[in-house]
C-alpha positions as a Markdown table, in Angstrom:
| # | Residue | x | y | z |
|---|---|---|---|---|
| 1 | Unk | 80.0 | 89.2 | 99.5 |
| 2 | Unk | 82.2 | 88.6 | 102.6 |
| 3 | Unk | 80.6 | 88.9 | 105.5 |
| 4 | Unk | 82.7 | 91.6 | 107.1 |
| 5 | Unk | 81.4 | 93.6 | 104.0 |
| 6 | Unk | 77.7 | 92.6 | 105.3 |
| 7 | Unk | 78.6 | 94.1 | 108.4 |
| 8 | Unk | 79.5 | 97.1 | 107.5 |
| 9 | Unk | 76.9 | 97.8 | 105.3 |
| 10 | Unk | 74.2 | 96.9 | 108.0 |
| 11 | Unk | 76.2 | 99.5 | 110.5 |
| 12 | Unk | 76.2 | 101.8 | 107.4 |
| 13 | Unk | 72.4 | 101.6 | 106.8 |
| 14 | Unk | 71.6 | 101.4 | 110.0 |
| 15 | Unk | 73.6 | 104.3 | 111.2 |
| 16 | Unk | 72.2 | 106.7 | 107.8 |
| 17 | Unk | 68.6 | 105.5 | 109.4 |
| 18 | Unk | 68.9 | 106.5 | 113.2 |
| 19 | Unk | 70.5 | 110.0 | 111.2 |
| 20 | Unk | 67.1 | 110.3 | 109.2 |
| 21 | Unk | 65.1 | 110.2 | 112.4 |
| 22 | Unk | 66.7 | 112.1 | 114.5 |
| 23 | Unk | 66.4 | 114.9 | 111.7 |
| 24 | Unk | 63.0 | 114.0 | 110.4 |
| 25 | Unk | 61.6 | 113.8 | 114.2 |
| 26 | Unk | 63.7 | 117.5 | 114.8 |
| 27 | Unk | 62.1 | 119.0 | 112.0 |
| 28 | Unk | 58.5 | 117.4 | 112.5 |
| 29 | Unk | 58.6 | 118.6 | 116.4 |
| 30 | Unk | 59.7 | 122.0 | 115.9 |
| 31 | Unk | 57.1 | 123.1 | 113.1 |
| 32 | Unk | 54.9 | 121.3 | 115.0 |
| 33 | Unk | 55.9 | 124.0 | 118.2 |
| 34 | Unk | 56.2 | 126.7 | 115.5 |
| 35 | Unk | 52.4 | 126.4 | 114.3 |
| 36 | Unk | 51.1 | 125.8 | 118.2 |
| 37 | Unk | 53.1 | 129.3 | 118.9 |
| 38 | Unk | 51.4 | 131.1 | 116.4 |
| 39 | Unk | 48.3 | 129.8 | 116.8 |
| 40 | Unk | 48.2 | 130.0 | 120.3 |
| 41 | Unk | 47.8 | 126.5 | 120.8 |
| 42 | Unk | 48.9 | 124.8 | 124.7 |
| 43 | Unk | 51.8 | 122.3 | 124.0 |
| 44 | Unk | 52.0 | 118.9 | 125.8 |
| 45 | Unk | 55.3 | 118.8 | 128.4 |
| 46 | Unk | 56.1 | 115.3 | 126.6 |
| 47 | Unk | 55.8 | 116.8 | 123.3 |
| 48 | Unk | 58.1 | 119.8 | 124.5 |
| 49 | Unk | 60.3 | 117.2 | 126.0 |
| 50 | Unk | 60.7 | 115.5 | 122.6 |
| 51 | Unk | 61.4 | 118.5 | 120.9 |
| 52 | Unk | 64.0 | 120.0 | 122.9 |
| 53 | Unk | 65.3 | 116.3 | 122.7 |
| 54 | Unk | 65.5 | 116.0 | 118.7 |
| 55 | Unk | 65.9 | 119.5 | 118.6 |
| 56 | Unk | 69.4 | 119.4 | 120.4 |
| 57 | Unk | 69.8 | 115.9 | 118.9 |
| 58 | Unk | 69.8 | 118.0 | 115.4 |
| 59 | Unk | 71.8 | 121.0 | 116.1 |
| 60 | Unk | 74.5 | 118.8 | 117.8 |
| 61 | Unk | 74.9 | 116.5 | 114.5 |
| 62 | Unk | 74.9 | 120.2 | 112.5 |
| 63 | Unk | 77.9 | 121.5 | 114.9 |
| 64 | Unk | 79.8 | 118.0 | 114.3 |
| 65 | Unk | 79.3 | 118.1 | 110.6 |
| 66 | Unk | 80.3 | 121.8 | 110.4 |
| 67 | Unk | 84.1 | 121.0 | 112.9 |
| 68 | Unk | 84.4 | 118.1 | 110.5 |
| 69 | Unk | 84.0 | 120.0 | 107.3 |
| 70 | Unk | 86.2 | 123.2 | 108.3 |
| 71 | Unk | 88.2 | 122.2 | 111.1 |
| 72 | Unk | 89.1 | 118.4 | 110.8 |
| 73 | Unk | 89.6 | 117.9 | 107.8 |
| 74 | Unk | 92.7 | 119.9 | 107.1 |
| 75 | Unk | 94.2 | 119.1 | 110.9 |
| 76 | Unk | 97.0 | 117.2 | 110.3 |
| 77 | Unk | 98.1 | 115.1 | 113.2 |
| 78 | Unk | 101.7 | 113.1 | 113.6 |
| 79 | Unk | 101.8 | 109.7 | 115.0 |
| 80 | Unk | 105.0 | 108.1 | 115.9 |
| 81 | Unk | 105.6 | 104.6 | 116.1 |
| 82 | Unk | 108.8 | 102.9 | 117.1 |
| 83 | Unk | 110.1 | 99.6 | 116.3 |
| 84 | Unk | 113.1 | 97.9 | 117.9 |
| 85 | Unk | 114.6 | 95.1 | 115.7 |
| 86 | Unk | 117.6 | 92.8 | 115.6 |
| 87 | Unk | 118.5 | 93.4 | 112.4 |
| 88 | Unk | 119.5 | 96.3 | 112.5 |
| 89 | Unk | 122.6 | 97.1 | 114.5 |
| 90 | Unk | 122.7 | 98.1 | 118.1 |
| 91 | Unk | 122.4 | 102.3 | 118.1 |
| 92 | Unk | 121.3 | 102.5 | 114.5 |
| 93 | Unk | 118.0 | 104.2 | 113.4 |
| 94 | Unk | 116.0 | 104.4 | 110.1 |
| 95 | Unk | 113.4 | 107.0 | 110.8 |
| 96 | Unk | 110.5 | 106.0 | 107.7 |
| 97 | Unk | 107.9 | 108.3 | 107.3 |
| 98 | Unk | 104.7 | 106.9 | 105.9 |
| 99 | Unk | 101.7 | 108.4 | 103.7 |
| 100 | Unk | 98.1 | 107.1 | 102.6 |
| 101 | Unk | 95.3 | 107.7 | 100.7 |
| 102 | Unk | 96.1 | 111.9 | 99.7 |
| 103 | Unk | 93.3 | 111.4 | 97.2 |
| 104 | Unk | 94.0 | 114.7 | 95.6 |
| 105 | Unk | 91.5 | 117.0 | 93.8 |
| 106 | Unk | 93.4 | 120.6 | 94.0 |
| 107 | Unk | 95.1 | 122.3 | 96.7 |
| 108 | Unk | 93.4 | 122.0 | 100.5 |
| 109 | Unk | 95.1 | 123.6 | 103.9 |
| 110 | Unk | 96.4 | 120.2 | 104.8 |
| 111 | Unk | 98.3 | 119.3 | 101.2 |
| 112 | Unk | 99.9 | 122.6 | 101.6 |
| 113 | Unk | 101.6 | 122.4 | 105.1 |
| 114 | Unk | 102.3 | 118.6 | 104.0 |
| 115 | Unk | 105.5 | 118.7 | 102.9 |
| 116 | Unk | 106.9 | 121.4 | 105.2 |
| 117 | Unk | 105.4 | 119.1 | 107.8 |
| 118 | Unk | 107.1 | 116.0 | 107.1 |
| 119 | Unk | 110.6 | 117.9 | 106.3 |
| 120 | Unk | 110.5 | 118.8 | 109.7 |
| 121 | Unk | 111.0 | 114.7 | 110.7 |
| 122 | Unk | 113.8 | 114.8 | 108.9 |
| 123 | Unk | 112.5 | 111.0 | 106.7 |
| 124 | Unk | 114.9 | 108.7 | 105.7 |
| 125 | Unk | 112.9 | 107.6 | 103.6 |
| 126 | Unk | 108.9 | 108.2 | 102.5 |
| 127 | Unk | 106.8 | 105.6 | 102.0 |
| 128 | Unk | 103.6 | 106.1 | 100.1 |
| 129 | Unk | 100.3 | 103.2 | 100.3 |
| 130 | Unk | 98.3 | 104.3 | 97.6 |
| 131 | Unk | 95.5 | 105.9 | 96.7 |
| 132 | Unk | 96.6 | 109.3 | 95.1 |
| 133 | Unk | 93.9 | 111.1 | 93.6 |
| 134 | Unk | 90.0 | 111.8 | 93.3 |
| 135 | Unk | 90.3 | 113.6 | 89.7 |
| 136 | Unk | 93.0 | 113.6 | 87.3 |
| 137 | Unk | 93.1 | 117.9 | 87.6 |
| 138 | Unk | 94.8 | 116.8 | 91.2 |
| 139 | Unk | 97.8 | 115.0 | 89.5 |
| 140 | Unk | 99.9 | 118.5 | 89.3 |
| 141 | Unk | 99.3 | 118.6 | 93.0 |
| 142 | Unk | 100.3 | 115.3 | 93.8 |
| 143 | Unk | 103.5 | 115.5 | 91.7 |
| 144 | Unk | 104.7 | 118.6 | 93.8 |
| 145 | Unk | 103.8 | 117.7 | 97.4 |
| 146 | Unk | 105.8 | 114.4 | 96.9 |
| 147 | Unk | 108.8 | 115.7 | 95.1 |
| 148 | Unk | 109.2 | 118.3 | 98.0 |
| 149 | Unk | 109.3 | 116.1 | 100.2 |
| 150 | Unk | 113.0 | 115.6 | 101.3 |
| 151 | Unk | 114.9 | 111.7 | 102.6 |
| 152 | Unk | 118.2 | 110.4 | 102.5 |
| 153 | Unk | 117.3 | 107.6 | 101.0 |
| 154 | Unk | 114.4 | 108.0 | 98.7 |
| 155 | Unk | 110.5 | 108.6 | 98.2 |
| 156 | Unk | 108.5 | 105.3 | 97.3 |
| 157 | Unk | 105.4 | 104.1 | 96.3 |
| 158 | Unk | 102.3 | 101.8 | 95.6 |
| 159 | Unk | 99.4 | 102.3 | 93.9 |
| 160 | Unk | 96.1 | 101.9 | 95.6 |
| 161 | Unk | 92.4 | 100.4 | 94.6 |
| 162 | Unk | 91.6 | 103.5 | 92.7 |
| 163 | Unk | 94.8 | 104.2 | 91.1 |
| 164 | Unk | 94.8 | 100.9 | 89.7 |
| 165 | Unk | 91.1 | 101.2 | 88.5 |
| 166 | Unk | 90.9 | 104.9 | 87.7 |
| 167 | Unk | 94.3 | 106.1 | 86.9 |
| 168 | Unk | 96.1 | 103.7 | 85.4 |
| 169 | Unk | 97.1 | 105.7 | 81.9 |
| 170 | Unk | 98.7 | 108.7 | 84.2 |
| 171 | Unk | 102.0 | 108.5 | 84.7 |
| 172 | Unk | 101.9 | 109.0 | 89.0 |
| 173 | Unk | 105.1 | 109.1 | 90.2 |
| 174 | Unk | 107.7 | 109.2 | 87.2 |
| 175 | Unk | 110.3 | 111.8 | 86.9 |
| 176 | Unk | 112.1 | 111.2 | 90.3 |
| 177 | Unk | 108.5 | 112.1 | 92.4 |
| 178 | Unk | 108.6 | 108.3 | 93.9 |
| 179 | Unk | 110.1 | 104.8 | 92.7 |
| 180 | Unk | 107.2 | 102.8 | 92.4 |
| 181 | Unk | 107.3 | 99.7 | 93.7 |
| 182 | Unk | 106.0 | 96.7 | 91.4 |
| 183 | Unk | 107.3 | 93.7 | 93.2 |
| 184 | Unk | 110.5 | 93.6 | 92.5 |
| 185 | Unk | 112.9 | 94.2 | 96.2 |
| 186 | Unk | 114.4 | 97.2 | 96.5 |
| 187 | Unk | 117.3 | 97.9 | 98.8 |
| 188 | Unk | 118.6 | 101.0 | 100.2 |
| 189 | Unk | 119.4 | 102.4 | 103.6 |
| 190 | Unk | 122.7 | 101.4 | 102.4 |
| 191 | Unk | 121.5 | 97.8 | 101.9 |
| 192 | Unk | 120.0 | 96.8 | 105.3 |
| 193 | Unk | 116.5 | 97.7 | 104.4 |
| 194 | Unk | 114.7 | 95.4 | 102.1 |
| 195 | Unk | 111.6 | 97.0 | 100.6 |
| 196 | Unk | 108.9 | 94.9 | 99.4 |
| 197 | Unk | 105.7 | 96.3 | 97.2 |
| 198 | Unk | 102.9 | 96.1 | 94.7 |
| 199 | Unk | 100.5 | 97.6 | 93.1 |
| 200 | Unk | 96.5 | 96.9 | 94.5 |
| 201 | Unk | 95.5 | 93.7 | 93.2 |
| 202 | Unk | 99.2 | 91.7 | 92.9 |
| 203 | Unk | 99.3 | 89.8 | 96.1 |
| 204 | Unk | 101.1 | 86.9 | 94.7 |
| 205 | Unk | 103.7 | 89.5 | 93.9 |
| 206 | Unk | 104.5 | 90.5 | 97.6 |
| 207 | Unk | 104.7 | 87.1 | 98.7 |
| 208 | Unk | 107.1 | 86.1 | 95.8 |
| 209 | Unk | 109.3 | 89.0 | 96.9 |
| 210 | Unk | 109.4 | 88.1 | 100.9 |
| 211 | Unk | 110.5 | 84.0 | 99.7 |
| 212 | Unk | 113.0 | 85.5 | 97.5 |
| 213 | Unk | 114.6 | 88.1 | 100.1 |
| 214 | Unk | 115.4 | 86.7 | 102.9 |
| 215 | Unk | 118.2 | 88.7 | 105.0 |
| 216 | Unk | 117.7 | 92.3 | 106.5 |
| 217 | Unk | 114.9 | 94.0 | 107.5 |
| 218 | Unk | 111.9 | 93.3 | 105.1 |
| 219 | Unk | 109.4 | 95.8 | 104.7 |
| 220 | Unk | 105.9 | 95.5 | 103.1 |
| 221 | Unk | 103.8 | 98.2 | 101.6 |
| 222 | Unk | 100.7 | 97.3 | 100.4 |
| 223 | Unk | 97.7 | 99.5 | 99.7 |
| 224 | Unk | 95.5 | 97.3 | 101.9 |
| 225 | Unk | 96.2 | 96.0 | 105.7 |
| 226 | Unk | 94.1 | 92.4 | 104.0 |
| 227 | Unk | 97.3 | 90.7 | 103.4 |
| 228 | Unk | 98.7 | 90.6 | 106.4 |
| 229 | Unk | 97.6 | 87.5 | 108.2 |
| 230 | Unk | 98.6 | 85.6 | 104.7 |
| 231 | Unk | 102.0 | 87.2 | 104.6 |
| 232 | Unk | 103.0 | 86.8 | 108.3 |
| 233 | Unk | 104.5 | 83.2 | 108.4 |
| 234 | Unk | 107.0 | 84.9 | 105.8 |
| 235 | Unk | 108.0 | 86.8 | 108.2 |
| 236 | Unk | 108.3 | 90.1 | 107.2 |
| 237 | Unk | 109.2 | 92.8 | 109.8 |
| 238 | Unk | 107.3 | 95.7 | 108.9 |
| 239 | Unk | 104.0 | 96.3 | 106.9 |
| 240 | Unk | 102.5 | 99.5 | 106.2 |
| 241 | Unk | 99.2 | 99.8 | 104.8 |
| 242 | Unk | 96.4 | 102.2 | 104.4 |
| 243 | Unk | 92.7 | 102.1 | 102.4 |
| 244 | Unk | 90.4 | 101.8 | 105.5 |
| 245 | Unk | 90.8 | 106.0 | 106.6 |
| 246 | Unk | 90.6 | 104.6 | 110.2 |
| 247 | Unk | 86.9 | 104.9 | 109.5 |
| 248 | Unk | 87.3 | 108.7 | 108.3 |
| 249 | Unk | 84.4 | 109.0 | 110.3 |
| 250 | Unk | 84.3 | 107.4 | 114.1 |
| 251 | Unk | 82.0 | 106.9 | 116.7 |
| 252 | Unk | 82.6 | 107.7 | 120.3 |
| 253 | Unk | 83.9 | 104.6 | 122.3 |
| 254 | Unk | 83.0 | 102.9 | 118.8 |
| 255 | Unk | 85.1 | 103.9 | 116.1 |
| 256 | Unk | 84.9 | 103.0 | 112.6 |
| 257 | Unk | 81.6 | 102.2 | 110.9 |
| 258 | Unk | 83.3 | 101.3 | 107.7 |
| 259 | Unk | 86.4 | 100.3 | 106.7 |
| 260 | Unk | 86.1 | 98.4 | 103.2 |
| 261 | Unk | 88.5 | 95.6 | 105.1 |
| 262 | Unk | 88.0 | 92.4 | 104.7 |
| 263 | Unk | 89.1 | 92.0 | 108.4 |
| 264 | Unk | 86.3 | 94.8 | 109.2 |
| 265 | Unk | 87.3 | 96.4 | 112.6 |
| 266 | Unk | 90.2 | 94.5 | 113.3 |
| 267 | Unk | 92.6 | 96.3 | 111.8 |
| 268 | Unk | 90.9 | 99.4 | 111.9 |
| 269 | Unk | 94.2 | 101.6 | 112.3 |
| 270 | Unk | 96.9 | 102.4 | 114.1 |
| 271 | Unk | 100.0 | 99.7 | 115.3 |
| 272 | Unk | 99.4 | 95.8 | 115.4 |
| 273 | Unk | 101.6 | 93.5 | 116.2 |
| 274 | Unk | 100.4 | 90.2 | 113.6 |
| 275 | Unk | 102.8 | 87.0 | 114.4 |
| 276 | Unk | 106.5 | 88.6 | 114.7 |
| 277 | Unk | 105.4 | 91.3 | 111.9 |
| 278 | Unk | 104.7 | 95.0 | 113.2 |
| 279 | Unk | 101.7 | 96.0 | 111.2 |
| 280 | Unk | 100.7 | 100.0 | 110.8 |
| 281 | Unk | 97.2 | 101.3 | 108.8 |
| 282 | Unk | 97.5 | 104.8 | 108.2 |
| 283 | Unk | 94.3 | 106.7 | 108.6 |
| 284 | Unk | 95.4 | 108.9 | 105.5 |
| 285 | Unk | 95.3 | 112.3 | 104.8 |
| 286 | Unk | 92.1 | 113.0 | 101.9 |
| 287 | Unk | 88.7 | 111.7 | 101.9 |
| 288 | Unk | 86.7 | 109.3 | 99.3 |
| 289 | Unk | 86.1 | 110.8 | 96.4 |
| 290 | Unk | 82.3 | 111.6 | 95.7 |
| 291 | Unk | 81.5 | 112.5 | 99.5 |
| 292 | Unk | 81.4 | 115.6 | 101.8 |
| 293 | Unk | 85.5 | 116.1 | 102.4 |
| 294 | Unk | 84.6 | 115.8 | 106.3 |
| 295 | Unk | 87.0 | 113.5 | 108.7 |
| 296 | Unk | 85.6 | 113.6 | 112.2 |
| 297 | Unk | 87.6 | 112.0 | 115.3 |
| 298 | Unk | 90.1 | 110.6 | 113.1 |
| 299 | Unk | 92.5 | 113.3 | 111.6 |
| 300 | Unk | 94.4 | 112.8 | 108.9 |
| 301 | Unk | 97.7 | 111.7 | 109.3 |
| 302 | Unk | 101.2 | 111.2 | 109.2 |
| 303 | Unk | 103.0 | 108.3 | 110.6 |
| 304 | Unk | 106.6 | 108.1 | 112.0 |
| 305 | Unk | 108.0 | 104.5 | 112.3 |
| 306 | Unk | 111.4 | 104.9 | 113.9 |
| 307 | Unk | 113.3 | 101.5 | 113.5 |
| 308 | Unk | 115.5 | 101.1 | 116.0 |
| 309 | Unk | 118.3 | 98.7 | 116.2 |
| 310 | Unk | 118.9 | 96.0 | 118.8 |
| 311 | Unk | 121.6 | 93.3 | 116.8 |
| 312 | Unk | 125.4 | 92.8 | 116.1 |
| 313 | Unk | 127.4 | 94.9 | 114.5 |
C-alpha cells in the first residue's frame, strides 16, 4: 500500500478512536451522575468536572453531525479562480465552469438549485471530473441536471473511479448530456482551447494527448489530482481534478483526514500552481456512497476558472 494511504488510515482509525471515547466516557459519566442523583449518592468535583467535560465534548460532536447532515450538505458554495495566460489573446476570456464527484442517488436541495446556479455564471463551457452516481436509480437525475445546464461551447466529461468500476454498462452522458472525453483532443472555444481527458484508470492516454497537441491552451481533466506532477513537464496549462471531496469532512486548523490521494494532503483542494500548470481539486458536490450524506467545513462546490488572456492577437 502507499504510504500516504498508511497515513490516512492511521488518522482515520485514530480519529474513529478519540470519537469512541469521548462518547463511551460521555455516556459512562452521565449514568454514572444519573444513578448517584437518584440514589442520593455525594459526587466527586473531578468526577463532575469530567462529566461536564465529556458531556459537552458529546453534545458538541451531536450539534456538528446534525449542521452537517441538514445544513451542509445541500449548501452550495461558488469558488472563483482566475487564470491569466499568454495564449490566449490580450482582452479575451473563456469563463469554464467545473463539476466533481455529484455521486447521485435521487433528488437532494443542492442537485436542484444546481443548474440554475451555474446558469447564472453564464459557462462557456462545463467541465465534469467524474464520479457521477451512488446507485443506478440516480442516473435519470444526473442526465437532467447536466443537460440543463447551459455554455456556448459545450458540456464535457470524464468518468471517475466508480463510474469506471460500477457503472460502466450505463450509458452516462450520451444524447447531447456531455461529450465524454476518452483521450482523444478536443477543440472548441473556436479552436484556441485544447481539451485533454480520460476515463479513471487511462493515464497513458492523457499524456499521449498533451505530446500530440502542442499549440493553444491545453487543458486536462482527469478524475484524480495523482497525475499531475507526471504530466507537468508536458506542460499543460490547466488541470482540473476532483475524487479527494477536499476531505468532505475537515478538521479545524487541520483539514482533511482523508483524501484517497496518493499525494495525501498535498493537494488536498482548492488552486495549485505545479511547474507552469495551474492545478484545481474540486471539493465536489455529493458524498461517498455507503456513508452518512454529511459534508462539514467543506461545502460542496462549484468552481469558476476564468481564463484570461495576456498574448498577441
Amino acid at each position: 500500500m502507499n504510504e500516504a494511504f498508511k497515513a490516512q488510515e492511521q488518522r482515520f482509525v485514530l480519529l474513529a478512536f478519540l470519537i469512541a471515547i469521548v462518547c463511551s466516557g460521555g455516556l459512562f459519566l452521565g449514568v454514572k451522575l444519573l444513578l448517584a442523583k437518584l440514589r442520593k449518592r455525594p459526587v466527586s468535583r473531578g468526577t463532575r468536572r469530567a462529566a461536564v467535560l465529556f458531556i459537552g465534548l458529546l453534545l458538541i460532536g451531536v450539534g456538528c453531525f446534525v449542521y452537517a447532515l441538514t445544513i451542509e450538505a445541500d449548501w452550495l458554495q461558488v469558488t472563483r479562480v482566475e487564470v491569466r495566460t499568454p495564449r490566449l489573446p490580450a482582452g479575451n476570456t473563456l469563463r469554464i465552469v467545473h463539476l466533481s464527484d455529484l455521486h447521485v442517488d435521487g433528488w437532494t436541495r443542492a442537485l436542484s438549485r444546481l443548474p440554475d446556479e451555474v446558469n447564472a455564471l453564464q459557462p462557456d463551457l462545463l467541465v465534469f471530473t467524474g464520479d457521477s452516481l451512488n446507485s443506478e436509480a440516480g442516473l435519470p437525475v444526473l442526465r437532467e441536471v447536466l443537460s440543463r445546464i447551459q455554455t456556448r461551447y459545450g458540456r464535457f466529461a470524464v468518468q471517475g473511479n466508480h463510474d469506471v468500476s460500477l457503472w460502466r454498462g450505463l450509458d452516462l452522458f450520451g444524447g447531447g448530456v456531455a461529450e465524454e472525453l476518452r483521450s482523444e483532443a478536443l477543440r472548441t472555444a473556436e479552436g484556441r482551447l485544447v481539451l485533454c481527458g480520460a476515463p479513471y484508470g487511462a493515464p497513458g492516454a492523457v499524456a499521449s494527448c498533451l505530446r500530440d497537441n502542442t499549440e493553444g491552451f491545453r487543458l486536462v481533466a482527469y478524475h484524480t489530482p495523482d497525475l499531475v506532477e507526471d504530466l507537468a513537464p508536458l506542460g499543460p496549462d490547466l488541470y482540473l481534478a476532483g475524487h479527494t471531496h477536499g476531505g468532505q469532512v475537515r478538521l479545524p486548523f487541520y483539514g482533511a483526514v482523508l483524501t484517497m490521494s496518493r499525494f495525501d494532503k498535498k493537494y488536498e483542494m482548492g488552486r495549485y500552481e505545479v511547474g507552469q500548470t495551474t492545478l484545481f481539486v474540486s471539493r465536489g458536490v455529493g458524498v461517498e456512497p455507503h456513508a452518512p450524506r454529511i459534508r462539514f467545513l467543506c461545502r460542496p462546490e462549484i468552481a469558476v476558472i476564468d481564463l484570461v488572456g495576456t498574448g498577441g492577437p
